[in-house]
mmCIF file of the N, C-alpha and C atoms, coordinates in Angstrom:
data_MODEL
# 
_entry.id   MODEL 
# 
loop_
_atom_site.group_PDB 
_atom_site.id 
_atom_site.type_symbol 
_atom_site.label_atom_id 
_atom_site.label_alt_id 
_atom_site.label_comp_id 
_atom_site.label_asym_id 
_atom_site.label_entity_id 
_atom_site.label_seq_id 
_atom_site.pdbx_PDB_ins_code 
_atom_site.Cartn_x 
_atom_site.Cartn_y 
_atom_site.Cartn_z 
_atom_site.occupancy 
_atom_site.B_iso_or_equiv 
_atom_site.pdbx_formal_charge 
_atom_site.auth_seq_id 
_atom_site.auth_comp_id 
_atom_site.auth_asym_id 
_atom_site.auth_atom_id 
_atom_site.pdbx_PDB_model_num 
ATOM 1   N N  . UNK A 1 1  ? 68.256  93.220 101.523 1.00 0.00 ? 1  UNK A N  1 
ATOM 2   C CA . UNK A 1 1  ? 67.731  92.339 100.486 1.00 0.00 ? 1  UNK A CA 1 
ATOM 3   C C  . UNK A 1 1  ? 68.159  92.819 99.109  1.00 0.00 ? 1  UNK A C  1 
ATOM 4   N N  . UNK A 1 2  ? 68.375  94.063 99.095  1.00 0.00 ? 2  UNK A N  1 
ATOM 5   C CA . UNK A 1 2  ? 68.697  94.605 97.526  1.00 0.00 ? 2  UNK A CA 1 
ATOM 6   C C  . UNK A 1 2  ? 70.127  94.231 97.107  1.00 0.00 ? 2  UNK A C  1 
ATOM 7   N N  . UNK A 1 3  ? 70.929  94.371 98.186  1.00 0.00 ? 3  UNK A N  1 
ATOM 8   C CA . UNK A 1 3  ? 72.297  94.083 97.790  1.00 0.00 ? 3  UNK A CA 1 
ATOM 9   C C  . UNK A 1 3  ? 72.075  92.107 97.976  1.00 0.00 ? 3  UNK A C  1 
ATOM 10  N N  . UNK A 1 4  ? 71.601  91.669 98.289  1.00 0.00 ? 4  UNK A N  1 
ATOM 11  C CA . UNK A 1 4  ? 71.560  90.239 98.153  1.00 0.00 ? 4  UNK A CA 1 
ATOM 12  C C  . UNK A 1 4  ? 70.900  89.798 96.474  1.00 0.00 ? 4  UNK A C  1 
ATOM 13  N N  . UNK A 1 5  ? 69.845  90.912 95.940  1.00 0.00 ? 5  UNK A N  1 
ATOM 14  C CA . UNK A 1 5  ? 69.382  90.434 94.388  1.00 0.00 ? 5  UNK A CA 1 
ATOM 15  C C  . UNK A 1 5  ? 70.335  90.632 93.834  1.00 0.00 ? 5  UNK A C  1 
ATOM 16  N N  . UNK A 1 6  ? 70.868  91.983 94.204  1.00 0.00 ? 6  UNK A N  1 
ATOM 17  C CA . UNK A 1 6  ? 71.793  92.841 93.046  1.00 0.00 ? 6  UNK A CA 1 
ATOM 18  C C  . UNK A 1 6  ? 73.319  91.606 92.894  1.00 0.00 ? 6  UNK A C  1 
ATOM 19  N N  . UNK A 1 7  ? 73.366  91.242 93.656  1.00 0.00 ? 7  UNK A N  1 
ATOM 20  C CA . UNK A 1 7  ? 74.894  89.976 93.900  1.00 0.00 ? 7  UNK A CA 1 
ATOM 21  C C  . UNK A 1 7  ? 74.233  88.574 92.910  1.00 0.00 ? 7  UNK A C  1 
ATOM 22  N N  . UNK A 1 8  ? 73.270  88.241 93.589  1.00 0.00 ? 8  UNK A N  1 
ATOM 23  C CA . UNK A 1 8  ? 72.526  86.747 92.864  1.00 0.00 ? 8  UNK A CA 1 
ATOM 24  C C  . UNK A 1 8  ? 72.487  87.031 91.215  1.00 0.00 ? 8  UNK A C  1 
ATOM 25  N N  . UNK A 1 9  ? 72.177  88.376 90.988  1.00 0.00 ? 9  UNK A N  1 
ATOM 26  C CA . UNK A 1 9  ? 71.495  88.804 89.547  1.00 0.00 ? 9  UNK A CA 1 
ATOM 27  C C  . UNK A 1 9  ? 73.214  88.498 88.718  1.00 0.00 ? 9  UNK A C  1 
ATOM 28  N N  . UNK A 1 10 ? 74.629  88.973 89.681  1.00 0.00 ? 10 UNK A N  1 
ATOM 29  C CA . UNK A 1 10 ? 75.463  89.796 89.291  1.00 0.00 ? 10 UNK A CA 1 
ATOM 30  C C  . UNK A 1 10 ? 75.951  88.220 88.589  1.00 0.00 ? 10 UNK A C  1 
ATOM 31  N N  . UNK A 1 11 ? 76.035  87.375 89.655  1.00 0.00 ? 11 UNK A N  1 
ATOM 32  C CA . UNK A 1 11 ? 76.492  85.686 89.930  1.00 0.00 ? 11 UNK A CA 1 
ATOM 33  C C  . UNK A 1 11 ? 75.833  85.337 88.579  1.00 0.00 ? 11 UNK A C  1 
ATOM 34  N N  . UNK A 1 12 ? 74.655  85.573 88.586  1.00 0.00 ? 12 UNK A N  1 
ATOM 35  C CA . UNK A 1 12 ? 74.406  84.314 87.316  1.00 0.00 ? 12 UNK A CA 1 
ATOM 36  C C  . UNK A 1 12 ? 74.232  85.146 85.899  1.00 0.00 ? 12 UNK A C  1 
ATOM 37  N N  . UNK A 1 13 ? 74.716  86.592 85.742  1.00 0.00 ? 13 UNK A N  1 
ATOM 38  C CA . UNK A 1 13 ? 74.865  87.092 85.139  1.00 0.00 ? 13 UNK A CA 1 
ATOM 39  C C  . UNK A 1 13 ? 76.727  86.438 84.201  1.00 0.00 ? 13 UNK A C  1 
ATOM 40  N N  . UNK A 1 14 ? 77.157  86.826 84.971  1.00 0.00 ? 14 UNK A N  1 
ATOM 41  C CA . UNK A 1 14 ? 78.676  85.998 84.904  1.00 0.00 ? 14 UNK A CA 1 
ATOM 42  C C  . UNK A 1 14 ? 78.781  84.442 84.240  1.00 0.00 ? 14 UNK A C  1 
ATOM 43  N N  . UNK A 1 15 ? 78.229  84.101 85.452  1.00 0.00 ? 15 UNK A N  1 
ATOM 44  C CA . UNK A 1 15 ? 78.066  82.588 85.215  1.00 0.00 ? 15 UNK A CA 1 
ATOM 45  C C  . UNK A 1 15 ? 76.959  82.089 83.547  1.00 0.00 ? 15 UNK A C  1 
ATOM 46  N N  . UNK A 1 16 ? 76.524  83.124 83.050  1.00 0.00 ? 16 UNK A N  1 
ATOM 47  C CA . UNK A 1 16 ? 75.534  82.193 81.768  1.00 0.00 ? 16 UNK A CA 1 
ATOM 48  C C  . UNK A 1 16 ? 76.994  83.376 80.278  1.00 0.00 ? 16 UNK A C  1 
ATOM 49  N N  . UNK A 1 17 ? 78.136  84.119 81.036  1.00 0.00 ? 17 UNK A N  1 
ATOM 50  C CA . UNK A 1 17 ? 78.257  85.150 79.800  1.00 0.00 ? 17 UNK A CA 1 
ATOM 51  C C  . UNK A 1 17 ? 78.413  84.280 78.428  1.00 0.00 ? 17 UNK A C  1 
ATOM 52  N N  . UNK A 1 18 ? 79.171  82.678 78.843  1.00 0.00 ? 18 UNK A N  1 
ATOM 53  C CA . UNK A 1 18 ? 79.136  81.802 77.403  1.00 0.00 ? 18 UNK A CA 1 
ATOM 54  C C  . UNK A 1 18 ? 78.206  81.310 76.686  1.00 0.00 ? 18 UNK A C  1 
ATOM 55  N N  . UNK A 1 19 ? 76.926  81.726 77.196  1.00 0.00 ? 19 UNK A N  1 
ATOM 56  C CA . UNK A 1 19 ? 75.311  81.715 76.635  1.00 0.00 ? 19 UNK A CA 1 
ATOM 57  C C  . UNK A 1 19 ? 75.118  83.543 75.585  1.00 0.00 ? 19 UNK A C  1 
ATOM 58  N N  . UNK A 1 20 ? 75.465  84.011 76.206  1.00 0.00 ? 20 UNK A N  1 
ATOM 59  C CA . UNK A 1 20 ? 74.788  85.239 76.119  1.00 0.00 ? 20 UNK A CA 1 
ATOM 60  C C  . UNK A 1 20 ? 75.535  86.053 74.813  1.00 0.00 ? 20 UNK A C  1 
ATOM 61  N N  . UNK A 1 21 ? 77.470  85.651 75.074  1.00 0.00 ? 21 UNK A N  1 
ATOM 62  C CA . UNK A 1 21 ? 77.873  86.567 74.269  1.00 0.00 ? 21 UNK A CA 1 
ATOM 63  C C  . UNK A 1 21 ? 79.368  85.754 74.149  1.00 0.00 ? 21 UNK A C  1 
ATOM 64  N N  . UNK A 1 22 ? 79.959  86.243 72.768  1.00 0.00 ? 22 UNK A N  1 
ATOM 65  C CA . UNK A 1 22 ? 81.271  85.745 72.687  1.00 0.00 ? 22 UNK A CA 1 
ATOM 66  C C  . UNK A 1 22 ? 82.570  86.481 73.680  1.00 0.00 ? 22 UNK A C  1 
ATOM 67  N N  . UNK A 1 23 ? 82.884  86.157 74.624  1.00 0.00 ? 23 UNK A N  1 
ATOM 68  C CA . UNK A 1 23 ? 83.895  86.645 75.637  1.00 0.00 ? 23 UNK A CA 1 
ATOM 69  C C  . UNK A 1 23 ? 85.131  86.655 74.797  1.00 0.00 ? 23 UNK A C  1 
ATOM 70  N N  . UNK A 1 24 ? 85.735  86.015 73.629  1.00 0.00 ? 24 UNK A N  1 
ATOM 71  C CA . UNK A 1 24 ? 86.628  86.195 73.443  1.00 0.00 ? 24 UNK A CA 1 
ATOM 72  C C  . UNK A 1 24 ? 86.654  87.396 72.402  1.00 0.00 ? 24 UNK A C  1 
ATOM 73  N N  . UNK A 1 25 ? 85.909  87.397 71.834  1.00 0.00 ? 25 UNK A N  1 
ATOM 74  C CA . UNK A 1 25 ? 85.074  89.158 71.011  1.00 0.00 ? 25 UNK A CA 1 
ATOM 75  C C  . UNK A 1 25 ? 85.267  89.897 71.494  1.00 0.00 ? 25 UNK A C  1 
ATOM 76  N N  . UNK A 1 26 ? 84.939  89.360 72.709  1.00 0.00 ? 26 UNK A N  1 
ATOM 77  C CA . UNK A 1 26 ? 84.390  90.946 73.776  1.00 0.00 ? 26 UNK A CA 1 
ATOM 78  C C  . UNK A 1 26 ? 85.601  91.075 75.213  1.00 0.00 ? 26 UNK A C  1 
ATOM 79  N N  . UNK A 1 27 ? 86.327  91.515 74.873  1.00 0.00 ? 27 UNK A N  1 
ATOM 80  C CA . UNK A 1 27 ? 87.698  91.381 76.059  1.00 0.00 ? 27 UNK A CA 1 
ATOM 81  C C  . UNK A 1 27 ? 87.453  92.359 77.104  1.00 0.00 ? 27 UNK A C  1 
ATOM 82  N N  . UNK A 1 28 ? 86.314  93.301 76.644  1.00 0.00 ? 28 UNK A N  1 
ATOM 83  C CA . UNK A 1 28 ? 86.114  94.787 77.307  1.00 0.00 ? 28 UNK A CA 1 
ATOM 84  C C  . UNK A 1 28 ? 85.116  94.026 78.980  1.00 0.00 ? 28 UNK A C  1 
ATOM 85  N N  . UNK A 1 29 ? 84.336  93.129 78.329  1.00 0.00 ? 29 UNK A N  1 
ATOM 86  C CA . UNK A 1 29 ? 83.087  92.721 79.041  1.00 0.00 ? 29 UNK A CA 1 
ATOM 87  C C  . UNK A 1 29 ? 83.899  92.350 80.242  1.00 0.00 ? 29 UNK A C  1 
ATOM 88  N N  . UNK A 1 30 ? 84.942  91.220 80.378  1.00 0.00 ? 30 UNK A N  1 
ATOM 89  C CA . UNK A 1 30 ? 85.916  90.111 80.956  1.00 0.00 ? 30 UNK A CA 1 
ATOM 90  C C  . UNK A 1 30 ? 86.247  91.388 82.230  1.00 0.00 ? 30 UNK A C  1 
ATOM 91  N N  . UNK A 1 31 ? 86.806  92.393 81.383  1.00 0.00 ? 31 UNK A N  1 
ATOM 92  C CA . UNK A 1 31 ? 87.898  93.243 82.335  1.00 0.00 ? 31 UNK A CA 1 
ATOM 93  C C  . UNK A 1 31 ? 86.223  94.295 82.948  1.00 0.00 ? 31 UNK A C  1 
ATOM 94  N N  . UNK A 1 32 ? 85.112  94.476 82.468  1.00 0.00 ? 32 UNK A N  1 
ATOM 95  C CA . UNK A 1 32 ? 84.643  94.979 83.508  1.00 0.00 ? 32 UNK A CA 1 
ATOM 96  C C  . UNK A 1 32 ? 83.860  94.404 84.341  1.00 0.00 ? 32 UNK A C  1 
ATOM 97  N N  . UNK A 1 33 ? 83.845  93.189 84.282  1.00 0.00 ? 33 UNK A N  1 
ATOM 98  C CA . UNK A 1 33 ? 83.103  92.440 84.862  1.00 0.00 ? 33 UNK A CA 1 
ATOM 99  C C  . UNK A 1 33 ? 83.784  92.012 86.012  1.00 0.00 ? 33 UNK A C  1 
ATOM 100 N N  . UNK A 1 34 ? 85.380  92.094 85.940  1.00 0.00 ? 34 UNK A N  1 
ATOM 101 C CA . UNK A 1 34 ? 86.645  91.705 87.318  1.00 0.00 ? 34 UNK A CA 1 
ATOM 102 C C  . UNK A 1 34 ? 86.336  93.286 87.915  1.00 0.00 ? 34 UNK A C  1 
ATOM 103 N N  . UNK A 1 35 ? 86.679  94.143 87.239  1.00 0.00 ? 35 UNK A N  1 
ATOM 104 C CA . UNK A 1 35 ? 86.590  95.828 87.812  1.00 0.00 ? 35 UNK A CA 1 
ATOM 105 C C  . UNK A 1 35 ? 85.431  95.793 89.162  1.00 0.00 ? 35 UNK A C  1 
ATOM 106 N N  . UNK A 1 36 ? 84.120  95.237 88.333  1.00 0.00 ? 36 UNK A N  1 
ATOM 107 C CA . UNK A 1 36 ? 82.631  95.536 89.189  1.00 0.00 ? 36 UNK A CA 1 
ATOM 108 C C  . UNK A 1 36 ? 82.989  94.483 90.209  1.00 0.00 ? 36 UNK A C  1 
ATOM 109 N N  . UNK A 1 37 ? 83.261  93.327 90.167  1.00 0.00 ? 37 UNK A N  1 
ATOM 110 C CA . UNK A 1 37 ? 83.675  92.806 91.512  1.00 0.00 ? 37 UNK A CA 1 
ATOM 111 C C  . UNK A 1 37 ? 84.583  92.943 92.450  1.00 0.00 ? 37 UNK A C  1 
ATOM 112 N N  . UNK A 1 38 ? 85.686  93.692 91.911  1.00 0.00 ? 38 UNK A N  1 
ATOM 113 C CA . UNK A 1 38 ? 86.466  94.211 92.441  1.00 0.00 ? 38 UNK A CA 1 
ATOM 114 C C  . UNK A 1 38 ? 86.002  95.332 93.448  1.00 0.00 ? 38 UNK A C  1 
ATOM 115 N N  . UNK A 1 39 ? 85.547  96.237 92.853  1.00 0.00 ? 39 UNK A N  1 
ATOM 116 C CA . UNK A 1 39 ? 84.793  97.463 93.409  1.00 0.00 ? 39 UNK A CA 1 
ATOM 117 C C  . UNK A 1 39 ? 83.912  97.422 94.407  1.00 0.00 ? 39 UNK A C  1 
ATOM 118 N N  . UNK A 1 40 ? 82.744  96.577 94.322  1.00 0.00 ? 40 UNK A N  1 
ATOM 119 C CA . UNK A 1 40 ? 81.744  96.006 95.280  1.00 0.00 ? 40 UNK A CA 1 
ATOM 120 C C  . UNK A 1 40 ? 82.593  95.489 95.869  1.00 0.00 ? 40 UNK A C  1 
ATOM 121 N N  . UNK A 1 41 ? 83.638  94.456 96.539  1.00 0.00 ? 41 UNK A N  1 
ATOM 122 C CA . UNK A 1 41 ? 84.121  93.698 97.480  1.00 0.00 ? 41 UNK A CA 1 
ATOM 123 C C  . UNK A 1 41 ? 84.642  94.836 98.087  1.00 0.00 ? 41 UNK A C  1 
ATOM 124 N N  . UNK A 1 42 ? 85.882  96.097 97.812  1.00 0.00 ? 42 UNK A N  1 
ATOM 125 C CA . UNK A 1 42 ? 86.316  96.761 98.445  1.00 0.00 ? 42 UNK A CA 1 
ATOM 126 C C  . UNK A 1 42 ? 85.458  97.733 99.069  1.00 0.00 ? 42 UNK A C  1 
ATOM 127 N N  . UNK A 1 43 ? 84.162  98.787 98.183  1.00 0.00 ? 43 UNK A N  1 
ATOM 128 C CA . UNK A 1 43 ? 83.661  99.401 98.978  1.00 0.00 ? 43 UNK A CA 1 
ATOM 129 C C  . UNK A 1 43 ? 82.232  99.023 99.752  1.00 0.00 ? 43 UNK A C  1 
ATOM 130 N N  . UNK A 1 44 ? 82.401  97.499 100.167 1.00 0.00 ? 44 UNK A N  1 
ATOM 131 C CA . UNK A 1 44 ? 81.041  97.250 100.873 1.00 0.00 ? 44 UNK A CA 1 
ATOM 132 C C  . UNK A 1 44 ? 81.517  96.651 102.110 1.00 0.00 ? 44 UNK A C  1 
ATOM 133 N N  . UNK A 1 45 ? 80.271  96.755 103.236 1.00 0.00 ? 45 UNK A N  1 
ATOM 134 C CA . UNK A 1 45 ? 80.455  96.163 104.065 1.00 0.00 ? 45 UNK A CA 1 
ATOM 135 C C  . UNK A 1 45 ? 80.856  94.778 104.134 1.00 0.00 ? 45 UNK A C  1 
ATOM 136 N N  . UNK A 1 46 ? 80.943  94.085 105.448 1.00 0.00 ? 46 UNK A N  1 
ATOM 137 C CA . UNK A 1 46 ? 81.582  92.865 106.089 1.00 0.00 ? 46 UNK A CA 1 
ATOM 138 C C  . UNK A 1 46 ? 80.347  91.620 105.381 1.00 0.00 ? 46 UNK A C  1 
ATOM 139 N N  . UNK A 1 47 ? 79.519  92.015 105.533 1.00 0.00 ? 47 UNK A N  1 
ATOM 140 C CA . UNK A 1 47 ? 78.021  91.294 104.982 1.00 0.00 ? 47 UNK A CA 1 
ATOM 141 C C  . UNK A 1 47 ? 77.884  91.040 103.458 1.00 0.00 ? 47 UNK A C  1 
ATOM 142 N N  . UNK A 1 48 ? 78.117  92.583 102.825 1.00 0.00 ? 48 UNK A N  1 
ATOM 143 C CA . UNK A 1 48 ? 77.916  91.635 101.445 1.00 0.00 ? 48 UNK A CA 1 
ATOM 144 C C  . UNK A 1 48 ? 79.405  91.013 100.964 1.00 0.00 ? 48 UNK A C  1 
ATOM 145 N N  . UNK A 1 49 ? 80.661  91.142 101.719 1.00 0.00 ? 49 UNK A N  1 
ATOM 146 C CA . UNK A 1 49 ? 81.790  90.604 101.056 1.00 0.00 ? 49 UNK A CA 1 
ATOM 147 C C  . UNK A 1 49 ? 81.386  89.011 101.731 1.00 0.00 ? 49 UNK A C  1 
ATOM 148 N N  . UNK A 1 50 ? 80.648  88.898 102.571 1.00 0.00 ? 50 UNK A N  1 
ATOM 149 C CA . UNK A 1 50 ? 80.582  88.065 103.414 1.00 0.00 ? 50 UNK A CA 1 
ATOM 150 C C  . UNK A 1 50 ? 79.566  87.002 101.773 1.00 0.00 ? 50 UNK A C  1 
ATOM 151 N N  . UNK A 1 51 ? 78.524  87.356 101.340 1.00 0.00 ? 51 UNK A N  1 
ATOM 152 C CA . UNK A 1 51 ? 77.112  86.902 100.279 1.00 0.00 ? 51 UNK A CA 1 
ATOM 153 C C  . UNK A 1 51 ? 78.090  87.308 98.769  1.00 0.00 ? 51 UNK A C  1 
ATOM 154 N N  . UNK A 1 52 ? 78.862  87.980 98.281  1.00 0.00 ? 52 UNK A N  1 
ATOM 155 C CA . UNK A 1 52 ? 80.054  87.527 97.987  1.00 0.00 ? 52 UNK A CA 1 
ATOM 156 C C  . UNK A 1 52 ? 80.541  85.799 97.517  1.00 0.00 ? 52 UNK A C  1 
ATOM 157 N N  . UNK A 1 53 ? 81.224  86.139 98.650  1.00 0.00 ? 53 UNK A N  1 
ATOM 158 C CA . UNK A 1 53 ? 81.865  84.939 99.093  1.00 0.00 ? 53 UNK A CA 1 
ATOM 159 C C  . UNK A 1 53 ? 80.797  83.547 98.878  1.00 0.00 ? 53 UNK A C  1 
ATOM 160 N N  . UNK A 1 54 ? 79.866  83.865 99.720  1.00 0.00 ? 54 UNK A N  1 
ATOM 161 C CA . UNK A 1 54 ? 78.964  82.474 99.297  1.00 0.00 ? 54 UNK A CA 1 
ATOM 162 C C  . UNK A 1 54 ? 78.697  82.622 98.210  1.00 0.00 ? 54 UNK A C  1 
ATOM 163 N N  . UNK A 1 55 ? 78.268  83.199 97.570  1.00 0.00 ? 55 UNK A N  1 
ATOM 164 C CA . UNK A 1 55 ? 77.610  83.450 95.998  1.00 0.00 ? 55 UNK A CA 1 
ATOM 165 C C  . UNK A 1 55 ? 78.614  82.649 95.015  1.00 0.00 ? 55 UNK A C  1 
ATOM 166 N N  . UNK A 1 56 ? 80.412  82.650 95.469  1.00 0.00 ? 56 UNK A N  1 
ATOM 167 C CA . UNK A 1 56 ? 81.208  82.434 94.729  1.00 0.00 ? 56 UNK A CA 1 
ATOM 168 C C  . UNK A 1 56 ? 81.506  83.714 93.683  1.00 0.00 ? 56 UNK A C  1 
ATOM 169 N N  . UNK A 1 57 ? 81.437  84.646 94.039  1.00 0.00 ? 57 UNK A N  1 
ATOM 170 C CA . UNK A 1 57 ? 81.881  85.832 93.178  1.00 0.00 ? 57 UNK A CA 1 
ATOM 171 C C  . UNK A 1 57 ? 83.406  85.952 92.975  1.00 0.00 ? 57 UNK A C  1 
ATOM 172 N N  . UNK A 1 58 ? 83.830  85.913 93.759  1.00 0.00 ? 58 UNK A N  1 
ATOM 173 C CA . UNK A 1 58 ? 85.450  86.279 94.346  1.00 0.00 ? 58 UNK A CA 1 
ATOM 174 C C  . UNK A 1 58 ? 86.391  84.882 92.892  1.00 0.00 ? 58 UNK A C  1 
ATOM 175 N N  . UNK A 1 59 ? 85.381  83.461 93.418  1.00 0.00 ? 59 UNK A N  1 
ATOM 176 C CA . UNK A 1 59 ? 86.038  82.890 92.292  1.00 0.00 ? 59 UNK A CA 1 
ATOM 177 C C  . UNK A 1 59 ? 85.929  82.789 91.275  1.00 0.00 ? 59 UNK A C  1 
ATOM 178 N N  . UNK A 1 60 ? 84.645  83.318 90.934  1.00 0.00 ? 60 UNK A N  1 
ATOM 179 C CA . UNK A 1 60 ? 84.427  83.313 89.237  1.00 0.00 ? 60 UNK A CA 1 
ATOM 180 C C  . UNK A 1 60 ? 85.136  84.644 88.447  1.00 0.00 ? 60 UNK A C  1 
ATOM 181 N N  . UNK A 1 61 ? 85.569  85.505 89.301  1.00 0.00 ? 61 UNK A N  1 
ATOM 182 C CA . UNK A 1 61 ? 86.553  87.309 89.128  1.00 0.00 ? 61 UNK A CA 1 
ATOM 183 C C  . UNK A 1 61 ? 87.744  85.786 89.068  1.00 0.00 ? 61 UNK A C  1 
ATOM 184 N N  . UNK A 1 62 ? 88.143  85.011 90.225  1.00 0.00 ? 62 UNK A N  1 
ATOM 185 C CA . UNK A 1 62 ? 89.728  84.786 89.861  1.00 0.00 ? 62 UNK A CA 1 
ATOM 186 C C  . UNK A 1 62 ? 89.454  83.679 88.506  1.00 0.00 ? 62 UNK A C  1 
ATOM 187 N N  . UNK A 1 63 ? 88.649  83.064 88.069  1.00 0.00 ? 63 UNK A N  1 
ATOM 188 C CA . UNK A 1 63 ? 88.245  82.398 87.088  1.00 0.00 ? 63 UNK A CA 1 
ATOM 189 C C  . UNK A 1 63 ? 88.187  83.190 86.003  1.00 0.00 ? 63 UNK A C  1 
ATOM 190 N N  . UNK A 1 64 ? 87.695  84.522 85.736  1.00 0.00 ? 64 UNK A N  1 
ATOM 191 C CA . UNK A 1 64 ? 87.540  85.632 84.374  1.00 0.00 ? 64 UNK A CA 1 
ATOM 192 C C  . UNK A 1 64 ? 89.014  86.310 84.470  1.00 0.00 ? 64 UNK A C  1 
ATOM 193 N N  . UNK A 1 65 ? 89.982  86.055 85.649  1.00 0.00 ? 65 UNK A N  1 
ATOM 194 C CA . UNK A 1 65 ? 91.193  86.570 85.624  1.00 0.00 ? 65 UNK A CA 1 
ATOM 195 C C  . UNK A 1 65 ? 91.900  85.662 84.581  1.00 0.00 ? 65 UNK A C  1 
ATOM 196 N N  . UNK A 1 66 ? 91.879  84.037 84.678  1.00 0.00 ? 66 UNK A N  1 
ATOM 197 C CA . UNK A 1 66 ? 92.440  83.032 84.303  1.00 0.00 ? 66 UNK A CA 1 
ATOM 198 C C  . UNK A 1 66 ? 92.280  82.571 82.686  1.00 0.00 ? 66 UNK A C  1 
ATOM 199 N N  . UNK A 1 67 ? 90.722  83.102 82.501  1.00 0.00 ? 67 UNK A N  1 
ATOM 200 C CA . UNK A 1 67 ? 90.738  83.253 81.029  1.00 0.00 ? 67 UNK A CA 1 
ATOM 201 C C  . UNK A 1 67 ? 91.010  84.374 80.492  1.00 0.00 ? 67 UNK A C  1 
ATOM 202 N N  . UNK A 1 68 ? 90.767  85.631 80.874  1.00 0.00 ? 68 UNK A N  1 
ATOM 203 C CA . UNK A 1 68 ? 91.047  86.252 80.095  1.00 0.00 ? 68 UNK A CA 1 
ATOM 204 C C  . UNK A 1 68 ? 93.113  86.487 79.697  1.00 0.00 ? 68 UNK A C  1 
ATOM 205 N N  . UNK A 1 69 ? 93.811  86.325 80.803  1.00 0.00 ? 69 UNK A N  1 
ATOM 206 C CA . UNK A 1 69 ? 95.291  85.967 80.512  1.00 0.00 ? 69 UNK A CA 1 
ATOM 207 C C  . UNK A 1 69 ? 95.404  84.959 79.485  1.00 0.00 ? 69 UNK A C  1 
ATOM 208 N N  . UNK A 1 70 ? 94.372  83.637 79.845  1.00 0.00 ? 70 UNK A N  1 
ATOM 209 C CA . UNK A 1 70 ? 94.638  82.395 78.711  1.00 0.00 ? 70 UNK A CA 1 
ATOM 210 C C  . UNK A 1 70 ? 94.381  83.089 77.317  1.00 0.00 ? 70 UNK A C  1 
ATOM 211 N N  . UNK A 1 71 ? 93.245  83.896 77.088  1.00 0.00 ? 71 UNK A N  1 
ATOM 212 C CA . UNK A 1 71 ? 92.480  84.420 75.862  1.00 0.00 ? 71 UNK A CA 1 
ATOM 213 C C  . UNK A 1 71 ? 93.820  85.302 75.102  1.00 0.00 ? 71 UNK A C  1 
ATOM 214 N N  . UNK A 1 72 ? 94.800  85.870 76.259  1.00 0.00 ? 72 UNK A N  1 
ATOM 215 C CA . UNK A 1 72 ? 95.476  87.109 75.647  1.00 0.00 ? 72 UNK A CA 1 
ATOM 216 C C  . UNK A 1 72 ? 97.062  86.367 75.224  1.00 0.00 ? 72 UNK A C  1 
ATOM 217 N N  . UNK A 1 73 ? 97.623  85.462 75.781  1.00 0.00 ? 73 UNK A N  1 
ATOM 218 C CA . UNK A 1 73 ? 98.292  84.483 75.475  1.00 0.00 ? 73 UNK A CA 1 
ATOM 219 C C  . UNK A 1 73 ? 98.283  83.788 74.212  1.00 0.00 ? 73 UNK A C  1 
ATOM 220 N N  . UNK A 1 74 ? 96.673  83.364 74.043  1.00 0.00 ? 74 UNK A N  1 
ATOM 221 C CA . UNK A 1 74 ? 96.187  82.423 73.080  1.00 0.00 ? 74 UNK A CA 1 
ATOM 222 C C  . UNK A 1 74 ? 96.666  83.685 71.900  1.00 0.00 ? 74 UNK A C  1 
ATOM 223 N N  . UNK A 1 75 ? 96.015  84.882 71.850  1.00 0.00 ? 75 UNK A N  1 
ATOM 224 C CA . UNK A 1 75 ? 95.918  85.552 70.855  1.00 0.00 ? 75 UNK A CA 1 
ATOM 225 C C  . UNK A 1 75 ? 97.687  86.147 70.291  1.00 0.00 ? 75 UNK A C  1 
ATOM 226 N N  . UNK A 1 76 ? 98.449  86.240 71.362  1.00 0.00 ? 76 UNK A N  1 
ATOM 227 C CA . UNK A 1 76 ? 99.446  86.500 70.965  1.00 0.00 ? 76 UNK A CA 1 
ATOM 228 C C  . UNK A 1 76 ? 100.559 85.811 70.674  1.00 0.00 ? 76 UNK A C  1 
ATOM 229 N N  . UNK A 1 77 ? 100.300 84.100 70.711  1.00 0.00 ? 77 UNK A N  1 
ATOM 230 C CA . UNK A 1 77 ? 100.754 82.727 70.247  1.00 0.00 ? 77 UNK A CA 1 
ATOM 231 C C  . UNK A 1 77 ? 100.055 82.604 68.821  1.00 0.00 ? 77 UNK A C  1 
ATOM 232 N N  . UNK A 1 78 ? 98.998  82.931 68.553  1.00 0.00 ? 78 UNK A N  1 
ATOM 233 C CA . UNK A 1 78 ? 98.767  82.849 67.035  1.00 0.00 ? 78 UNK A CA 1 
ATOM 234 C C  . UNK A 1 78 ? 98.740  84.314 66.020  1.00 0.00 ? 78 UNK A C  1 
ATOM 235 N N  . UNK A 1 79 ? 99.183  85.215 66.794  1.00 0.00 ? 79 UNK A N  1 
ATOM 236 C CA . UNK A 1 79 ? 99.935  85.862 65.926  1.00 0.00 ? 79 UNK A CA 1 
ATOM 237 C C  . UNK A 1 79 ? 101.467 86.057 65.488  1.00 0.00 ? 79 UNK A C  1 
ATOM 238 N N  . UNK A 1 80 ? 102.073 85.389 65.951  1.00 0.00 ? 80 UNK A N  1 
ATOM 239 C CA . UNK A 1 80 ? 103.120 84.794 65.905  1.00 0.00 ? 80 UNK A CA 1 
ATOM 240 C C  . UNK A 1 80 ? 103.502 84.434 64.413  1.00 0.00 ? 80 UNK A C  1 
# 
């Protein structure tokens, strides 16, 4: 049950960060927020990659992959 809060908490932690804080400010947050999902998927069992997966973790990491490239793109097209 703990690793099922600790995932739900992690999910809608992610999911509100454009409530909470400016992501494009904060580039540090983006990259540890892919790291921590990264980390939990590789060193956990079959079960929580399994609650994971339903949770949609896996796509909101390839979703914080997609902006943060767009964010670093964006920034180095207007310094230009």
């Amino acid at each position: 049950m703990s690793d099922q809060n600790t995932l739900t908490n992690l999910h809608h932690l992610i999911a509100s960060f454009d409530d909470l804080i400016s992501v494009e400010q904060n580039p540090q947050i983006i990259l540890r927020a892919i790291n921590l999902i990264n980390l939990m998927a590789f060193k956990s069992s079959m079960q929580v990659r399994k609650l994971m997966k339903d949770l949609k973790l896996l796509e909101q990491r390839d979703l914080l992959i997609i902006r943060k490239v767009q964010s670093t793109f964006t920034h180095l097209y207007r310094s230009k």
